[in-house]
C-alpha positions in Angstrom: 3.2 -77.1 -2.9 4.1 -73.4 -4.1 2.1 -72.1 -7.0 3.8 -70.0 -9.5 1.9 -66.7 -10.8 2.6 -66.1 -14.6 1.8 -63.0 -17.0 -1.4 -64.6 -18.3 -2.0 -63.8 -22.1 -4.1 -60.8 -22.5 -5.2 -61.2 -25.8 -4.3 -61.0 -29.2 -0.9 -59.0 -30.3 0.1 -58.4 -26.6 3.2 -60.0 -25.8 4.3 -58.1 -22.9 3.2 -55.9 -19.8 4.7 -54.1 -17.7 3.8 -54.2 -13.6 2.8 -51.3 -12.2 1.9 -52.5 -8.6 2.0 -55.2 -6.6 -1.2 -55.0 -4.2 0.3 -57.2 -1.6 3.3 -57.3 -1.1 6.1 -60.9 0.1 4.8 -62.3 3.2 1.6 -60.8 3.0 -1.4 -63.8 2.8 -3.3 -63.6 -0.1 -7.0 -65.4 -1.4 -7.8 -67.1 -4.7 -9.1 -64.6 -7.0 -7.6 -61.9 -5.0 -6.1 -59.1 -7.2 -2.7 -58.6 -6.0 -1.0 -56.9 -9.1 -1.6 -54.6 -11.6 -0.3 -54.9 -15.1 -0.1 -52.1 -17.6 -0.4 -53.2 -21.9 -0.5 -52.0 -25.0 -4.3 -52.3 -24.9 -5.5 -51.8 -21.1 -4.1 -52.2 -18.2 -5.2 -55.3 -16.5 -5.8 -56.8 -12.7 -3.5 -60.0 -11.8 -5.4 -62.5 -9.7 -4.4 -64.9 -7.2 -4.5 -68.4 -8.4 -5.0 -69.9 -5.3 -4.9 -69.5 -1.4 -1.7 -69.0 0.9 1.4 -66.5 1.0 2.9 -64.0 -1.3 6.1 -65.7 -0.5 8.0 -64.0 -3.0 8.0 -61.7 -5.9 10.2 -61.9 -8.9 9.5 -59.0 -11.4 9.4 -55.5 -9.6 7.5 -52.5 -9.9 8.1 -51.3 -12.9 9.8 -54.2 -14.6 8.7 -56.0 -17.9 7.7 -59.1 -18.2 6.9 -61.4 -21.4 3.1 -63.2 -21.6 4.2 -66.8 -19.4 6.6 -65.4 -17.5 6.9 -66.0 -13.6 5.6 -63.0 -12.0 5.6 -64.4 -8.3 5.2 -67.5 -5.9 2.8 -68.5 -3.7 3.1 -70.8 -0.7 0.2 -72.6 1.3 -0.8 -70.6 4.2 1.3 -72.5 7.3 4.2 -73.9 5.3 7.7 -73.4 6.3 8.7 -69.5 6.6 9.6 -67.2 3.3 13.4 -68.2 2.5 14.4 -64.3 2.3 18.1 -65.3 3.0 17.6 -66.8 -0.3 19.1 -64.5 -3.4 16.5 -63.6 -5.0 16.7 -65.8 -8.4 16.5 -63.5 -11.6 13.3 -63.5 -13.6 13.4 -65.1 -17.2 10.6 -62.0 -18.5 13.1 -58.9 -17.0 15.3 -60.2 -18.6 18.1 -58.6 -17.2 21.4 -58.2 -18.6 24.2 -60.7 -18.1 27.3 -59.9 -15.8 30.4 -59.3 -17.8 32.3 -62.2 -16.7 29.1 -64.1 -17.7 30.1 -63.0 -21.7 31.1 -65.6 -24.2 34.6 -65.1 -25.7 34.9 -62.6 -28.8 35.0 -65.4 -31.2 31.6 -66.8 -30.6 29.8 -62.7 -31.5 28.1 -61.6 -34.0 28.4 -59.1 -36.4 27.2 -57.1 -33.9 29.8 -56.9 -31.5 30.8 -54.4 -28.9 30.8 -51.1 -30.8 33.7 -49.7 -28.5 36.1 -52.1 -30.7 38.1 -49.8 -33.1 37.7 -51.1 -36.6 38.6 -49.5 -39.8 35.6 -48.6 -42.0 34.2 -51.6 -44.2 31.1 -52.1 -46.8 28.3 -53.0 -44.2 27.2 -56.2 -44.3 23.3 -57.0 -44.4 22.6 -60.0 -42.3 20.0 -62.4 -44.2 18.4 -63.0 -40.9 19.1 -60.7 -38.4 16.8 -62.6 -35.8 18.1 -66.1 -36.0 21.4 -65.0 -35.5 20.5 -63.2 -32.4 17.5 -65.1 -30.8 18.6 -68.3 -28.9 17.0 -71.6 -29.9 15.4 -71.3 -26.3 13.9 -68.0 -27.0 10.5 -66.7 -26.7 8.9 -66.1 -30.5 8.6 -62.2 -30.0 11.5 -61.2 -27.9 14.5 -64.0 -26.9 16.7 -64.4 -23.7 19.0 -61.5 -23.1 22.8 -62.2 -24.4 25.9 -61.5 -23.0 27.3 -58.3 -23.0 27.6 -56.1 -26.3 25.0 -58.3 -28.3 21.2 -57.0 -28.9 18.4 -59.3 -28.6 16.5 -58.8 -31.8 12.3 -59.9 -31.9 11.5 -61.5 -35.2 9.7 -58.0 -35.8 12.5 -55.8 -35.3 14.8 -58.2 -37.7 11.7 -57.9 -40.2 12.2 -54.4 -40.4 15.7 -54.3 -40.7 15.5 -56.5 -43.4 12.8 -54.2 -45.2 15.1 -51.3 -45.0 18.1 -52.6 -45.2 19.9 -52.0 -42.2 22.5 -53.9 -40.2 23.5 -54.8 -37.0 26.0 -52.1 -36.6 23.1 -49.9 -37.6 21.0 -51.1 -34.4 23.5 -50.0 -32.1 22.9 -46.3 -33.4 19.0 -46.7 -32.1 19.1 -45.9 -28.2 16.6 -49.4 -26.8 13.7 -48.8 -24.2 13.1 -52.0 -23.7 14.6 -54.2 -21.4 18.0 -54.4 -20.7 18.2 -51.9 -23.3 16.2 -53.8 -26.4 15.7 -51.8 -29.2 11.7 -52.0 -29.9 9.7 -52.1 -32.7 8.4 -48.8 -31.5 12.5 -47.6 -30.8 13.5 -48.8 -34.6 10.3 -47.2 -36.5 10.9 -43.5 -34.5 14.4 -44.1 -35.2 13.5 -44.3 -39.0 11.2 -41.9 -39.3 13.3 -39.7 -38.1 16.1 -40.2 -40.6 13.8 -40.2 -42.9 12.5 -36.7 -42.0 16.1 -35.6 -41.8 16.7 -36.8 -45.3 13.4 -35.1 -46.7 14.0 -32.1 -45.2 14.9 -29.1 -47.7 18.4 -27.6 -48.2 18.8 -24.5 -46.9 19.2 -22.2 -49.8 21.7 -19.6 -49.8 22.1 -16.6 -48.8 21.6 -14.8 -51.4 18.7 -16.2 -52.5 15.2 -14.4 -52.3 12.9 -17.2 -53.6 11.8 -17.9 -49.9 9.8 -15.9 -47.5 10.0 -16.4 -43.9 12.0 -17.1 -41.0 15.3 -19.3 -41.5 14.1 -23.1 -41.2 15.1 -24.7 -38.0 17.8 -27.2 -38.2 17.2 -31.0 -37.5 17.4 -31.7 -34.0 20.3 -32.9 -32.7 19.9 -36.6 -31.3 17.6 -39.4 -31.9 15.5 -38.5 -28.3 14.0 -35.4 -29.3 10.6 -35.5 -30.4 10.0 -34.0 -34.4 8.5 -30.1 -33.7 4.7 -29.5 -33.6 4.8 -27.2 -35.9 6.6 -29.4 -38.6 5.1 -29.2 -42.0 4.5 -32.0 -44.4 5.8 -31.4 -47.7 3.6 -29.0 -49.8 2.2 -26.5 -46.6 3.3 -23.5 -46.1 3.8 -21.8 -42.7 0.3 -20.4 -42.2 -0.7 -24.4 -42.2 0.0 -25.9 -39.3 0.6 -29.6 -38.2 0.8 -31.2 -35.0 2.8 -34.1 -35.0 0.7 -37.1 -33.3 3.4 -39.9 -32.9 1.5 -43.6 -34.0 2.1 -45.8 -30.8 0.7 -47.5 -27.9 -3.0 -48.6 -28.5 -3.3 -46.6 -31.5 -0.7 -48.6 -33.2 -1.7 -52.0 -32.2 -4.7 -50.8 -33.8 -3.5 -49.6 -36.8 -0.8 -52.8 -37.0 -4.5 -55.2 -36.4 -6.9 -53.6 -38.9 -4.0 -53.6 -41.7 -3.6 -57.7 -41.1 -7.2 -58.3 -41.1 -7.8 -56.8 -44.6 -4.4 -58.2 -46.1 -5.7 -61.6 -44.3 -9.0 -62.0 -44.9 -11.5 -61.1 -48.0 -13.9 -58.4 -46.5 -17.7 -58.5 -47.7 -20.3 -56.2 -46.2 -23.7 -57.0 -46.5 -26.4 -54.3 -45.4 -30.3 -55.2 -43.6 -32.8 -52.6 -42.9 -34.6 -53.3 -39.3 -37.8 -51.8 -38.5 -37.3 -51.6 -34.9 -40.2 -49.4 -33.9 -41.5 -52.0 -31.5 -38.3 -52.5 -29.6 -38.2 -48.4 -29.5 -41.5 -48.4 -27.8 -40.8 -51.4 -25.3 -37.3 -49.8 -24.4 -39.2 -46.5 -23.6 -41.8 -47.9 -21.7 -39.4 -50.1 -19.3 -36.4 -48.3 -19.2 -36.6 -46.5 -15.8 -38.1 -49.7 -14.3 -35.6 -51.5 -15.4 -32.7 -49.1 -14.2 -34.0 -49.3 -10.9 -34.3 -52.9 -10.7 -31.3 -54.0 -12.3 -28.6 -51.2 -11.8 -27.6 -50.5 -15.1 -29.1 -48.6 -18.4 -31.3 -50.6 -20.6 -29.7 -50.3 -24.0 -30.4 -51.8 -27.3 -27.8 -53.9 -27.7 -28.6 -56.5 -25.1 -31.7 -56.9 -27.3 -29.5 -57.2 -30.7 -26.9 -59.4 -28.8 -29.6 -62.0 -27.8 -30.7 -61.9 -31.9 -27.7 -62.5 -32.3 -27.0 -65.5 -30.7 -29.9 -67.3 -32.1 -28.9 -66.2 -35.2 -25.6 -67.7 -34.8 -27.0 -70.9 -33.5 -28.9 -71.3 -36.8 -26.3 -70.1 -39.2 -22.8 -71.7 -37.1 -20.4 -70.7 -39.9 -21.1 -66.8 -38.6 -19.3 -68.2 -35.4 -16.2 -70.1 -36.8 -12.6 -69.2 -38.0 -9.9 -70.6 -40.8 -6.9 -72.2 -39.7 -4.6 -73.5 -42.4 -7.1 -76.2 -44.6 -9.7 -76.3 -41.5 -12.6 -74.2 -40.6 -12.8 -74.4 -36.7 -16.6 -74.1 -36.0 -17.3 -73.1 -32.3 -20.1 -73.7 -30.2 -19.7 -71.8 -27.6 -20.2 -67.9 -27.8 -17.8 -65.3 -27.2 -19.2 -62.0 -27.9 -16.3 -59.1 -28.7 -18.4 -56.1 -27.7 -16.1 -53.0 -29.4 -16.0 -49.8 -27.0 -14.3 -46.6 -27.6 -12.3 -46.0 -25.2 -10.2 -42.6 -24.8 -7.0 -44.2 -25.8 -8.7 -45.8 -28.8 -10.8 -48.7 -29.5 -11.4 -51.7 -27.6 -13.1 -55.1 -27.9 -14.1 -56.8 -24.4 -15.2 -60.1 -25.0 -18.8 -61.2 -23.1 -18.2 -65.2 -22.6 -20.5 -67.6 -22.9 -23.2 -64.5 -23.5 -25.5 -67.3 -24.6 -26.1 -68.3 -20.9 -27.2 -65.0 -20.1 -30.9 -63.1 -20.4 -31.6 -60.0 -21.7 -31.1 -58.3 -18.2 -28.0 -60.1 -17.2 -26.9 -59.4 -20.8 -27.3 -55.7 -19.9 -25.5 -55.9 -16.4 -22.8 -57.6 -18.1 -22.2 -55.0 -21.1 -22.4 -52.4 -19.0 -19.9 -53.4 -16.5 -17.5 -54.3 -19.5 -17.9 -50.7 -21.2 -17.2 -49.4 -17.9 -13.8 -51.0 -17.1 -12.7 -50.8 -20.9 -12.5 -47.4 -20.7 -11.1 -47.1 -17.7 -8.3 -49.9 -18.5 -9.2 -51.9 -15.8 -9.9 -55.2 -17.7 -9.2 -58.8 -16.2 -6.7 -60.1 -18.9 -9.5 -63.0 -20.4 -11.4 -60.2 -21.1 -9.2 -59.5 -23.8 -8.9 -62.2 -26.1 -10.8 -65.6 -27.2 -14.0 -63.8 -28.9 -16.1 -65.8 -31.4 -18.0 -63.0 -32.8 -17.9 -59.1 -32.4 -20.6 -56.6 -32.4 -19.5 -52.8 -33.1 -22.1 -49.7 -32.7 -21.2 -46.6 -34.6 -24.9 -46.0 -34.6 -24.5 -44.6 -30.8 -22.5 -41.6 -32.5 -24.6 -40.7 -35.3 -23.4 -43.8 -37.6 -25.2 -44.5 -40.5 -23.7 -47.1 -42.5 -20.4 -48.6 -42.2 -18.2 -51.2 -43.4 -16.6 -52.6 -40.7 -13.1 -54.2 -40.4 -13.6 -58.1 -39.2 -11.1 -59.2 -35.8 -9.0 -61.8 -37.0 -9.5 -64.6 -36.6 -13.3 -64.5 -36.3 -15.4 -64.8 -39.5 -17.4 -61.9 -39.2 -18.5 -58.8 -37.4 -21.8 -57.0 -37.0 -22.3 -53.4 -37.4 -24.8 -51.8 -35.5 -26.1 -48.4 -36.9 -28.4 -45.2 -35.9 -32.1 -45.8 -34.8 -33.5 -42.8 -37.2 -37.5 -41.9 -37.4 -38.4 -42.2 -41.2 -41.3 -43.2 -43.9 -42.2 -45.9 -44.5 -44.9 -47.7 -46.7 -47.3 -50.4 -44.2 -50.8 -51.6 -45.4 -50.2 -49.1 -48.6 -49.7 -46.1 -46.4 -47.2 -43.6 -45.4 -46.8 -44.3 -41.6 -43.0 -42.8 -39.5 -41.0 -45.7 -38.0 -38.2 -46.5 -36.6 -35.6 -48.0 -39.1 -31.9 -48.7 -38.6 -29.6 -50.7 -40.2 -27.2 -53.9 -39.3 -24.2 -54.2 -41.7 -22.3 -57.0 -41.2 -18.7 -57.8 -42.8 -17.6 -61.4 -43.0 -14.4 -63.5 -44.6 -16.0 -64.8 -47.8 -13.3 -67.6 -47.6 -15.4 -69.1 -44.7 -19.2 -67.8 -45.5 -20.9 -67.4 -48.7 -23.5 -64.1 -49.6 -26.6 -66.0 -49.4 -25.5 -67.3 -45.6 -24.5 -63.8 -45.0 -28.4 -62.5 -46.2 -30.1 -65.4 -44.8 -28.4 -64.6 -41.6 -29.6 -61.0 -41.1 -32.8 -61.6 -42.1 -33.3 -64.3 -39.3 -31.4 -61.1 -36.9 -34.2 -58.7 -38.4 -37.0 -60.8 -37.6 -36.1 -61.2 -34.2 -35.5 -57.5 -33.7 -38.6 -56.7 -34.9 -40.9 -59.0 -32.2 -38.3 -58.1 -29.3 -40.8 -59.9 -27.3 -39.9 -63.3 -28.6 -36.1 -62.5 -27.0 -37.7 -61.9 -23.7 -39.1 -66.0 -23.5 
C-alpha cells in the first residue's frame, strides 16, 4: 500500500513551508526515518523524514514550491511493487496550489466583487466587503489560506481579510498589491509592506516651493515609483534631520513571527513575574571540578542548565499547575514534560522543545541541550522540535542578564527565567562570606496559578539548586 508524505506541522504559527530539496529524488528507494527533503519556515528550516520503507515513487510539490502544513508532499511505494506509473500526469498538488486553467473559470455571474480588473467600468464609491474572507475562501478551504479560484479572483487568508477590514480597503484595492505567494496570493507580509508604504507616501512632506528658504539641504528625493522598491536606508523618521541617519530594517520572516507571538501572549494571558535568589556556590564548585571530565566522556559542555532543567522537573512534578495550559473553561494539566529550551539564534529567537526531558539524567540532559542549541541556530530542526512544549526555560543570564521579566509561550502557563551567576556578599553563620548568587524569575498566567504556587514553586527549584548533588541520585 503507498504511503503518502505530508508537510508535518512545525509548530505553533507556521502554516506553511516552502521545499527547498528533495534529497532523493522518484524512483530512488528510500528508509524509514530517512531525510529525503528539506523544508524552509518562517522559524527554521526543517528535515522531512521518511515515514516508512520503499520507493520515492513520486513527488508532488517541486523544488521551490509551497506547500500548506497537511499537504501531500510525496508518495511512497513498498520496495518490489508494481513499477513508478510515470506515464501517469502528474496530478496537481492541493498545497501549490496552482492556478486554474481559464476554461476551468466559473461564468462572470458567479464573481465577486473582485473580478478581473482588465473589465472597463466607470468609476463608483468603493464598496467595503463585511467579510472579505468568507466571500473568497471556499467552504473546503484550509483556515489560513483556501483553494486557489478560478481566474481573476484572489484567495484571501482570514489574516489578510482581517486587515483589510482594519483599514478599510476593498477588493479592488487588493488587486493593486503585487502577491508573492502562490499563484500569486497577496500575503500578510505583501498587504502590510504594501501599507506601509502608502502610508510613508502619505506622511511624507510637501515639497515647498521654490522660493522658499526655510529648508537647508539637498531637494528631498521623490517617493519611489512602484510598490517593489524597498523604502531608502537613509529615510528619516519624522523629527531627524539629515545628520541622523536611519536604516530601514523591514519586520518579517522570524522576526515577525516573533513580534506577532509575544504581542498575543500578553494581550492573551495576565503576566506575573515572581523573582528567587539561588545561592548556587555549590553547583559553581561541582561544575568546575567535573567539567573537563565530563566533556571528554560525554561529548558535549557541561552547562548549568541541565542542572536547573532537572530542578525543574521535580519542581513541576510537585507543583503540576506550573505544567498545564487554559483552553476555553478547562485547565489541561499535563503529565508529561516538554521542555521549550529558548536559543538565540542569528535570525532571532528560538524555542526547541526537549521531550519527555523527565526521562533523561543530568548527562543525557546535557547531550540533549546541546545538540538542540546546535541545530536551532543552524535551522536544521526536525519539525516536532518545534512545537508541543509544556514548559520553557529562557537564559539571558548567559549574556550578562540580570533580571528579567520574561514573556510566557502561549499556551503554556509559565516560563522560567534563568539569570547571571555573579560573585557577591553574603551574610552565613553572622558573617560576611563571597558566593555565588543568581537569580530565577519566572512569569506565569495568573488565570491558571496563584502567587503563593508561583513562590512555593521556586523555593522547592532553589533548594534543589543549592544541593546539586541530590539531582545527581
Amino acid at each position: 500500500m503507498a504511503t503518502t508524505v505530508l508537510m508535518p506541522h512545525m509548530g505553533e504559527s507556521i502554516v506553511e513551508g516552502k521545499v527547498l530539496r528533495w534529497v532523493r529524488r522518484e524512483g530512488q528507494a528510500v528508509q524509514k526515518n530517512e531525510t529525503i527533503a528539506e523544508v524552509e519556515t518562517d522559524k527554521a528550516d526543517v528535515e522531512i523524514p521518511a515515514p516508512t520503507d520503499g520507493v520515492l515513487a513520486k513527488i508532488l510539490v517541486p523544488e521551490g514550491a509551497t506547500a500548506a502544513v497537511g499537504a501531500e508532499l510525496a508518495v511512497i511505494e513498498p520496495a518490489g511493487a508494481a513499477e513508478v506509473r510515470t506515464a501517469e500526469p502528474p496530478r496537481p498538488a492541493p498545497a501549490a496550489r496552482r492556478p486554474a486553467a481559464p476554461e476551468a473559470a466559473e461564468p462572470e455571474a458567479a464573481e465577486p466583487a473582485a473580478a478581473a480588473p482588465a473589465r472597463p467600468a466607470a468609476p463608483a464609491p468603493r464598496p467595503v466587503p463585511a467579510r472579505p474572507a468568507e466571500a473568497a475562501r471556499p467552504p473546503h478551504a484550509t483556515p489560513d489560506e483556501g483553494e486557489p479560484a478560478p481566474t481573476g479572483r484572489r484567495v484571501i487568508s482570514p489574516v489578510v481579510a482581517k486587515l483589510m477590514e482594519q483599514h478599510e480597503l476593498t477588493l479592488a484595492d487588493l488587486e493593486r498589491v503585487e502577491g508573492s505567494g502562490l499563484g500569486g496570493r497577496v500575503t500578510k507580509q505583501d498587504l502590510l509592506a504594501h501599507l506601509e508604504r502608502r502610508q510613508a507616501r502619505a506622511a511624507a512632506p510637501e515639497r515647498p516651493p521654490p522660493d522658499s528658504r526655510a529648508r537647508v539641504g539637498p531637494e528631498p528625493r521623490p517617493a519611489p515609483a512602484g510598490p517593489a522598491r524597498p523604502a531608502p536606508a537613509e529615510a528619516r523618521p519624522s523629527g531627524a534631520t539629515e545628520d541622523e541617519p536611519v536604516e530601514v530594517v523591514p519586520l518579517e520572516g522570524l522576526r515577525k513571527a516573533i513580534a506577532e507571538h509575544m504581542v498575543a501572549s500578553v494581550r492573551t494571558a495576565p503576566h506575573v513575574t515572581t523573582v528567587a535568589e539561588v545561592d548556587v556556590t555549590e553547583l559553581v564548585r561541582f561544575r568546575a571540578y567535573y567539567k573537563a571530565r565530563f566533556e571528554s566522556e560525554v561529548g558535549a559542555p557541561l552547562t548549568y542548565l541541565p542542572f536547573i532543567v532537572r530542578a525543574l522537573l521535580a519542581g513541576l512534578r510537585a507543583f503540576p499547575m506550573l505544567n498545564s495550559s487554559l483552553e476555553g473553561e478547562r485547565i489541561l494539566v499535563r503529565r508529561y514534560y516538554h521542555i521549550g529550551v529558548a536559543v538565540a539564534a542569528p535570525e532571532g529567537l528560538l524555542v526547541p522543545v526537549l521531550r519527555h526531558a523527565d526521562r533523561l539524567s543530568v548527562r543525557e540532559l546535557a547531550r540533549a541541550i546541546h545538540d538542540l542549541v546546535e541545530r536551532a541556530r543552524v535551522r536544521r530542526l526536525r519539525p516536532e522540535e518545534l512545537g508541543g512544549g509544556t514548559f520553557s526555560v529562557t537564559n539571558p543570564g548567559v549574556f550578562g542578564g540580570v533580571l528579567s521579566t520574561p514573556i510566557i509561550h502561549q499556551p503554556q502557563a509559565a516560563i522560567l527565567g534563568v539569570q547571571a551567576i555573579r560573585t557577591q556578599p553574603a551574610v552565613r553563620d553572622g558573617q560576611i562570606v563571597p558566593r555565588e548568587l543568581m537569580y530565577l524569575c519566572l512569569s506565569y498566567d495568573h488565570r491558571i496559578v496563584d502567587g503563593a504556587t508561583a513562590v512555593q514553586f521556586l523555593q522547592h527549584l532553589r533548594a534543589d539548586l543549592e544541593h546539586p548533588l541530590a539531582l545527581l541520585i
